[in-house]
C-alpha positions as CSV (number, residue, x, y, z in Angstrom):
1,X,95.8,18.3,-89.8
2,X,97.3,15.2,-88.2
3,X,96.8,17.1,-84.8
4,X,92.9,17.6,-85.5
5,X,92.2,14.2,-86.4
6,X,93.9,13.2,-83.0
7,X,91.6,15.8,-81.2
8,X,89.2,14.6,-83.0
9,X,89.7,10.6,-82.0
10,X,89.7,11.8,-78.4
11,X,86.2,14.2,-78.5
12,X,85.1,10.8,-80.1
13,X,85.8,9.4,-76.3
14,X,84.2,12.3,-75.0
15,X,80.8,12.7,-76.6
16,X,81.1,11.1,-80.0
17,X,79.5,7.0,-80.3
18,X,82.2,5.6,-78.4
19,X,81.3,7.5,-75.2
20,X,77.6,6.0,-74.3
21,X,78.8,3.5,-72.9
22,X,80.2,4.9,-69.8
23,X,76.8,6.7,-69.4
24,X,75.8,3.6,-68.1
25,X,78.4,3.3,-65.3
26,X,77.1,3.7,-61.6
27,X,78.9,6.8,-59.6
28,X,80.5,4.1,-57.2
29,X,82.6,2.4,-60.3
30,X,84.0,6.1,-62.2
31,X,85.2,6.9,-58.3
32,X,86.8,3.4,-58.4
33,X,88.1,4.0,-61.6
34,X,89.4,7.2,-60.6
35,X,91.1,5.6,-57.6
36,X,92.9,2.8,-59.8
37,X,94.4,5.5,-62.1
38,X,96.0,7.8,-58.6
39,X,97.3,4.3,-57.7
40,X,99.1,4.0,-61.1
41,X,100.5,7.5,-60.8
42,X,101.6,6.6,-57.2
43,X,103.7,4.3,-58.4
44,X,101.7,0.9,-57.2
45,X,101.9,-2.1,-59.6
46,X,98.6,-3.7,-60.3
47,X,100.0,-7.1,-58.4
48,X,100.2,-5.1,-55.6
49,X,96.2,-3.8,-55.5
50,X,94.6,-4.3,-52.8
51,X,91.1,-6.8,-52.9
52,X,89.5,-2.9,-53.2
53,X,91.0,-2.0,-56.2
54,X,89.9,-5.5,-57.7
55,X,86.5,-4.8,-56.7
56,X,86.9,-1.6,-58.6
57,X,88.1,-3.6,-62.0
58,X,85.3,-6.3,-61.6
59,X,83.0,-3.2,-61.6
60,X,84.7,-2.1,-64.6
61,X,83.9,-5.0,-66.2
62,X,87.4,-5.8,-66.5
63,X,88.2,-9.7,-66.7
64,X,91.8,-10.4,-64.5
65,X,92.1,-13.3,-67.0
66,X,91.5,-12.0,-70.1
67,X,92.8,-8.2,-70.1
68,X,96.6,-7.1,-69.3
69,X,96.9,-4.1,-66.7
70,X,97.6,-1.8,-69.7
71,X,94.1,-2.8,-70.9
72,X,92.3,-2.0,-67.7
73,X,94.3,1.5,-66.9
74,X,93.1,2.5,-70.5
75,X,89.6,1.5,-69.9
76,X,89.6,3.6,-66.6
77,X,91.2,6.4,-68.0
78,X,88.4,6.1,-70.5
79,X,85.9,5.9,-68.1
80,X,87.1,9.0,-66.0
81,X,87.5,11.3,-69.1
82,X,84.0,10.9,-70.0
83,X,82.7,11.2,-66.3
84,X,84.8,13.6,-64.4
85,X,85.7,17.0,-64.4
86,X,89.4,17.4,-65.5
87,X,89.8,20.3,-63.1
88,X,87.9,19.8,-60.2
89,X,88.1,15.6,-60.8
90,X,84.4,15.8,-59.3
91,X,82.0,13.8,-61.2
92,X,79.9,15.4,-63.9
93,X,75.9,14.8,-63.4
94,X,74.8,12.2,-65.5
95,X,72.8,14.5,-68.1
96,X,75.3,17.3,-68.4
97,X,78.1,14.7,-69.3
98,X,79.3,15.7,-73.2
99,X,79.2,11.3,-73.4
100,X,75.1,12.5,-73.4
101,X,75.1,15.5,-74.9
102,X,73.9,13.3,-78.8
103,X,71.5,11.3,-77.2
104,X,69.4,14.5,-75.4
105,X,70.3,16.9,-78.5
106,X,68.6,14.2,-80.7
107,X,65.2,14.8,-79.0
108,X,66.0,18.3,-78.9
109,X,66.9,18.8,-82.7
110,X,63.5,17.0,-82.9
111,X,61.5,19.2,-81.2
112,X,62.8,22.2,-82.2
113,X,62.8,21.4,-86.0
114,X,59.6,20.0,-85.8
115,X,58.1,23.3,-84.4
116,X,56.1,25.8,-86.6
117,X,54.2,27.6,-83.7
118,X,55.4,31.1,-81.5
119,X,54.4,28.5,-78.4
120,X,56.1,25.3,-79.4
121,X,59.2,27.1,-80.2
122,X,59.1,29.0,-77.5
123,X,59.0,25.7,-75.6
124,X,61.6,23.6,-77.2
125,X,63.7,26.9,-77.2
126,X,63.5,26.8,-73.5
127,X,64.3,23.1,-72.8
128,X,67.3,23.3,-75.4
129,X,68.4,26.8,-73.8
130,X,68.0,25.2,-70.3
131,X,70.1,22.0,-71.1
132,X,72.6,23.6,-72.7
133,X,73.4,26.5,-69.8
134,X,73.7,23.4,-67.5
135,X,75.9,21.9,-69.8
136,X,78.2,24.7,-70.2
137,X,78.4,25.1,-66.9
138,X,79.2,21.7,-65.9
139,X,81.8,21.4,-68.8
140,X,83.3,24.9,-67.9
141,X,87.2,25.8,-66.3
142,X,86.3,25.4,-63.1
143,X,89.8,27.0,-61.7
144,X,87.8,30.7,-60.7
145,X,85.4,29.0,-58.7
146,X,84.9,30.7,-55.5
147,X,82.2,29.8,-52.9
148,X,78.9,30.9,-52.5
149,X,78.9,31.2,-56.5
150,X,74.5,30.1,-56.4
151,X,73.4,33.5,-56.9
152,X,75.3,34.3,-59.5
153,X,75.1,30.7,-61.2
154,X,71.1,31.4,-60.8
155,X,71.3,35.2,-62.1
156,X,73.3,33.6,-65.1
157,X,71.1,30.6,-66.0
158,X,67.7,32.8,-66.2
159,X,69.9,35.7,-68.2
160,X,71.1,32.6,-70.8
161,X,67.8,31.3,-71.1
162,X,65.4,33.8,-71.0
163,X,67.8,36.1,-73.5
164,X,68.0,33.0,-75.9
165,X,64.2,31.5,-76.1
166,X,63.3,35.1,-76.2
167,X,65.4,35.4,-79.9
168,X,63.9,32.7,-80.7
169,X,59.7,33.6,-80.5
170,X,60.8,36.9,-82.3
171,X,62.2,34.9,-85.1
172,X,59.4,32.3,-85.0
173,X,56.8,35.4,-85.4
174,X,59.0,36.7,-88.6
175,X,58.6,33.8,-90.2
176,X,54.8,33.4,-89.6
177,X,54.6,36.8,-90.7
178,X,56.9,36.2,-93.4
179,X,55.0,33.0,-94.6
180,X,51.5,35.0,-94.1
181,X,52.7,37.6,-96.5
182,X,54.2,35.3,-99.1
183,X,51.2,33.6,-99.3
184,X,49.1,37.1,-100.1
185,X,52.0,38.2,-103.0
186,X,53.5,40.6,-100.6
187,X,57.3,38.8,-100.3
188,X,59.7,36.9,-102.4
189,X,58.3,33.3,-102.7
190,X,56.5,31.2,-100.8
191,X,59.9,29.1,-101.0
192,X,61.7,31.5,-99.4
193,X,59.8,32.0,-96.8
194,X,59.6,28.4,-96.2
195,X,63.2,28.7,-96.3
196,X,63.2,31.0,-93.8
197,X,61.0,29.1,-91.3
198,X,63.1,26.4,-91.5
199,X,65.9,28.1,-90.8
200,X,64.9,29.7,-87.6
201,X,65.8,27.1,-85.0
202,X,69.4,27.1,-86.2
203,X,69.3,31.0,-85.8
204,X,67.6,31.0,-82.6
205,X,70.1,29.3,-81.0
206,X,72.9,30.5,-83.1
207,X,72.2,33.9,-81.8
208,X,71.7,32.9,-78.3
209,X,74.8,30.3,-78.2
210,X,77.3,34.1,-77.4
211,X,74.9,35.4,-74.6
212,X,74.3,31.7,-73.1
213,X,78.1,30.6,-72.9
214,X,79.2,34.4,-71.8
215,X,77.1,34.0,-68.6
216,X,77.2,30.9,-67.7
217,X,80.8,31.2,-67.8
218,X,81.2,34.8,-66.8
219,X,83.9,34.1,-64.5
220,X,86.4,33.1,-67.0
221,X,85.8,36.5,-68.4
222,X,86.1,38.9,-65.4
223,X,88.5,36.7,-63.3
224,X,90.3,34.2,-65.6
225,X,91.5,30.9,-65.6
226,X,95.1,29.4,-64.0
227,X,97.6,29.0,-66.7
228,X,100.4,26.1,-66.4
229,X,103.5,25.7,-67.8
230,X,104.6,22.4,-70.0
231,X,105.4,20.7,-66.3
232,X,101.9,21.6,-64.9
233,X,103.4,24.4,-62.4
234,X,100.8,26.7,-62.1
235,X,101.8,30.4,-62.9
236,X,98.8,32.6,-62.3
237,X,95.5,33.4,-63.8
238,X,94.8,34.8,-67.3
239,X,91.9,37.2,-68.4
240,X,93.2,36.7,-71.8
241,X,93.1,32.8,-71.9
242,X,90.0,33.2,-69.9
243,X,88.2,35.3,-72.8
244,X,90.1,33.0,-75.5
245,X,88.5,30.0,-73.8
246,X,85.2,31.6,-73.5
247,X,85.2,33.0,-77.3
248,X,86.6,29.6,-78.9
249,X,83.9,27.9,-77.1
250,X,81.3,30.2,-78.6
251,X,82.3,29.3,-81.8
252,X,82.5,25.7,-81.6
253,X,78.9,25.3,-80.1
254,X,77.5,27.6,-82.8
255,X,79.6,25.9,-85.4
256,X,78.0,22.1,-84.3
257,X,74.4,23.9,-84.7
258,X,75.2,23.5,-88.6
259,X,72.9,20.3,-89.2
260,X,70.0,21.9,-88.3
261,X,70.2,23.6,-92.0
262,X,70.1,21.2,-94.0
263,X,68.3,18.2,-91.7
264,X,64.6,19.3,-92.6
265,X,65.5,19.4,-95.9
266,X,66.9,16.1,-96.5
267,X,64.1,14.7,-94.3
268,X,61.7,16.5,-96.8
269,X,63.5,14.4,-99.9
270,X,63.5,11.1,-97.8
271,X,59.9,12.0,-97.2
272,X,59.0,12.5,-101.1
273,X,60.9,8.9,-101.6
274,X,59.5,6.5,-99.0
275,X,55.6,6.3,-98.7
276,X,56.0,5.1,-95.5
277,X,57.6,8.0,-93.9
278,X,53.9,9.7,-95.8
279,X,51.8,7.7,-94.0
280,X,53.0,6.7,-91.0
281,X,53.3,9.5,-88.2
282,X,55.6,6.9,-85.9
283,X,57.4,5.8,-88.7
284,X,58.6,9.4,-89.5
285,X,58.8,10.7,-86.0
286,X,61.7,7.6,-85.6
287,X,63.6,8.6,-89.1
288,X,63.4,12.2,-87.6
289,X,65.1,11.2,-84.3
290,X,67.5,8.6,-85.9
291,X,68.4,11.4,-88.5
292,X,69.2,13.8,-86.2
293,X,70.8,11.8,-84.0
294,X,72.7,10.8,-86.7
295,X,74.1,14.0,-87.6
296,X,75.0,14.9,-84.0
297,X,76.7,12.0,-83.0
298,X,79.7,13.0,-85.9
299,X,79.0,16.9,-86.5
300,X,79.5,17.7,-83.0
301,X,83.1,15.7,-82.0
302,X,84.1,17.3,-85.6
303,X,83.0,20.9,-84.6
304,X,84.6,20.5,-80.9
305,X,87.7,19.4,-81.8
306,X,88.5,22.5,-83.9
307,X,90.5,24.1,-80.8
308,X,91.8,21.0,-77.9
309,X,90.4,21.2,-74.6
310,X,93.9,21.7,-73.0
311,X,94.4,24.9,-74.9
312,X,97.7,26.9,-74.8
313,X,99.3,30.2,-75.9
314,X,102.3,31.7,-76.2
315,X,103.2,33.8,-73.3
316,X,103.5,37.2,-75.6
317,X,100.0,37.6,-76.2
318,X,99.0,37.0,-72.4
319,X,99.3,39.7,-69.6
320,X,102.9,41.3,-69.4
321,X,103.7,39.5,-66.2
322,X,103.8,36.4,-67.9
323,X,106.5,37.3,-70.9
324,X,109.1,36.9,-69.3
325,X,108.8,33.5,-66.7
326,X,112.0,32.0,-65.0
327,X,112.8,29.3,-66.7
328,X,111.3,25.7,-65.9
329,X,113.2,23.4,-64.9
330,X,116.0,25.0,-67.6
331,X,113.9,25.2,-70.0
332,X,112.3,28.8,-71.5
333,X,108.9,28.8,-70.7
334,X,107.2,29.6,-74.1
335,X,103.4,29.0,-74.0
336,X,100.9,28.2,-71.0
337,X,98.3,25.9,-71.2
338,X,94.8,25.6,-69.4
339,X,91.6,23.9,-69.3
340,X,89.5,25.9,-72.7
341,X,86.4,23.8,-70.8
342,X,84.0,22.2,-73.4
């Protein structure tokens, strides 16, 4: 438990509150980040930085007076874990970043909770399904990348989304169906069928979350990903810890999907409460936002942080070749690690 509540403190860094701010950092100051932290691991005292480097912590917003060199390595390592890819160290476009993944999903959860037509859900479906493809892309194990990878990225991204939105306009239809025949006498309740519609953009995209992430990340699957032992000497690639990445991933993305149940509902009772949120369209349209918002900005590091990022297993339930490693350094290699990918 103590181990998930430290995963959990770091996904907080990631894409949890304390993680806007670095969405507000230009390109030129994560590089300059990025460069203070490979002088540190070179060795290089921060008396010795060149004027560059200082230009790189004014940028940080780092005060020379005010904050020790332990203050302003943490505050670039902070910056580059929420910016950069931790395989490829490339930075991550701004809107795939997990630091935005609340502040999008907010308007998102919005929209598709707020939907009660085949064509508005169809709609939000699609941006959601389209963001999130992107996302898991950017966010992926990027150590099977090979070049020339557009075509298939493309292939992928219109399989994800056009397989997801499309679960959810059959589901949108079943519950105007459902709510049509409930009203006639010919179902349950009426309740249930309300029930039901509310219910449907959480099942939407639970059922598309496996198809999206399996293709957008399909190389993890048919190629693997490198494995590393506990120095970071890389040993090979896995299919196995390639599927295990892909699959845990599934499951944390659908698991984070869980306050779409019960947000319309408790929305509904604030509703019934304040006569504002009654009369005033704004008024509710911002609780709505705030709400979800709300509920994303804690669900999801809490969801995420069920399996770490740097995941590992032990070498007996990976391919054969790797059961029996030379040792490291004279110690028994035991478990591998790689990147699980977010």
């Amino acid at each position: 438990m103590e181990q998930y509540w430290h995963r959990v403190k770091s996904m907080m860094d990631i894409c949890g509150p304390p993680s806007w701010p670095s969405l507000f950092y230009s390109n030129a100051s994560i590089l300059e980040a990025k460069a203070l932290l490979q002088k540190e691991r070179l060795g290089l005292s921060n008396q010795m930085a060149t004027s560059q480097a200082n230009v790189a912590n004014e940028r940080l917003g780092l005060s020379n007076q005010m904050e020790t060199s332990k203050e302003k390595l943490a505050n670039a390592l902070y910056l580059t874990k929420a910016s950069l890819h931790p395989d490829t160290g490339d930075i991550i476009p701004l809107p795939f970043r997990m630091a935005a993944h609340v502040p999008v999903n907010a308007v998102l959860l919005v929209g598709m909770l707020s939907s009660r037509t085949v064509i508005t859900t169809g709609l939000w479906q699609f941006l959601n399904q389209a963001f999130n493809a992107l996302q898991f892309y950017h966010n992926r194990n990027a150590s099977s990348e090979t070049p020339n990878d557009n075509n298939i990225l493309i292939a992928s991204f219109l399989g994800a989304v056009t397989g997801s939105v499309g679960v959810g306009v059959l589901l949108r239809k079943a519950a105007i169906r459902y709510e049509m025949f409930a009203k006639l006498g010919r179902s349950l309740s009426i309740r249930s069928a309300s029930i039901f519609a509310n219910c449907v953009p959480f099942l939407a995209a639970a059922a598309g979350k496996p198809l999206q992430i399996s293709l957008m990340r399909q190389r993890e699957i048919n190629e693997g990903v490198e494995v590393f032992d506990q120095n970071g000497v890389a040993r090979g690639k896995s299919i196995i810890a390639g599927k295990y990445a892909v699959l845990t991933t599934i499951f944390t993305r659908t698991l984070y999907l869980a306050p779409m149940l019960w947000i319309p509902f408790i929305q509904s009772a604030f509703e019934k409460r304040f006569t504002i949120l009654q009369t005033s369209p704004r008024a509710s349209l911002i609780f709505y936002t705030v709400h979800c918002a709300f509920n994303s900005a804690f669900v999801t590091p809490l969801c995420i942080a069920v399996f770490s990022q740097q995941a590992s297993l032990p070498v007996e339930l990976l391919e054969l070749e790797y059961h029996n490693l030379p040792r490291s350094e004279g110690e028994r290699i035991e478990r591998l690690f790689f990147n699980k990918g977010l």
